[in-house]
Phi, psi and omega in degrees: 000150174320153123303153175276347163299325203277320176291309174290342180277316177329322165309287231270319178318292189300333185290342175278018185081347203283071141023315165305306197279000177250305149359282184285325173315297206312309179278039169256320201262357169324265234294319167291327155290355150298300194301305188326310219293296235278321173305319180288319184266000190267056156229352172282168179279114163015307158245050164305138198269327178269156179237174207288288197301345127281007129314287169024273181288317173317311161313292172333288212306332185290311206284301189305322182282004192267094177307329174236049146277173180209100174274136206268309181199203187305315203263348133325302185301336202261345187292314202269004163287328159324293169300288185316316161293282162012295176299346189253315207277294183303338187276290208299335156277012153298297188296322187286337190257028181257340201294143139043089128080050145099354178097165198265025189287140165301133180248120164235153177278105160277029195259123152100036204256141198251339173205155177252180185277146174284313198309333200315170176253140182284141150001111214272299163292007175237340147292330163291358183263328168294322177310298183325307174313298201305316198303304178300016195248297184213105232273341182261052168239338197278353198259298164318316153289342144285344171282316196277320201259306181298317194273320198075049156326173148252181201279347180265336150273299183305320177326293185288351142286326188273324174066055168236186145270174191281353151277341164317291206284335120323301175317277222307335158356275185310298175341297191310289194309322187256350167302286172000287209299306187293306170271023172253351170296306197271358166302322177286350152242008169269000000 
């Protein structure tokens, strides 16, 4: 792995305009955005149409272009490359369910299904829709779940890009999952 001084002064270069300094970033920091991506998509469904390596780029393209940001150091850059995938992963399930009659979605016959799994994972566009709430109560709860849930952070990285401790970061964990639960809960019966 880089040191993260290299990366951050590289950060602090590109953010000056210096062509170069984007230049020299992208293979340092490749192989850590292929692991975010591949944490983000090994929670999609099987026959997910994007692959790590667009996501990647998709991210990447986002990230290079973002003018008011002031990337402070490594664990900034990979936070909001975190947001930004997410944000490329909720558009792509937007588009797909806007196509035609419903999307390019599988129509399955729950006729004769005897339980579904409690474990499955929600929904991706009724979880951005609980984050969006969750941003207007408290917007670093929405930052954890993408360090925690999206990235697969561990509760010791994430402590430490948030720059709390690691019982903070439990706690507030915990809160988070279960404010989440109730309101994908209660999304699922309105």
């Amino acid at each position: 792995m880089v040191p993260a001084g290299d990366i951050t002064e590289l950060l602090e270069r590109a953010e000056t305009g210096d062509p170069a300094a984007v230049e020299q970033l992208a293979p340092l920091v490749y192989e850590e955005l292929r692991a975010l991506a591949s944490r983000f998509l090994w929670r999609e469904r099987a026959d997910h149409t994007l692959q790590t390596t667009a996501l990647v780029h998709e991210a990447y393209l986002r990230l290079v272009d973002q003018t008011r940001v002031n990337w402070k150091n490594r664990a900034h850059f990979l936070s909001v490359a975190a947001t930004m995938m997410r944000r490329v992963l909720v558009n792509h399930a937007r588009d797909r369910g806007r196509l035609k009659r419903g999307g390019d979605l599988n129509r399955v016959s729950l006729e004769g299904v005897v339980t579904v799994s409690e474990k499955e994972d929600p929904d991706l566009l009724a979880l951005d829709a609980a984050l969006t709430r969750l941003a207007e109560l408290d917007p670093q709860k929405v930052r954890l779940v993408e360090l925690r849930y999206f990235a697969g952070w561990s509760v010791e990285e994430s402590a430490e890009i948030m720059k709390k401790s690691p019982a903070t970061v439990k706690r507030e964990w915990s809160l988070t999952k279960a404010w989440l639960l109730r309101e994908l809960g209660s999304g699922e019966a309105s």
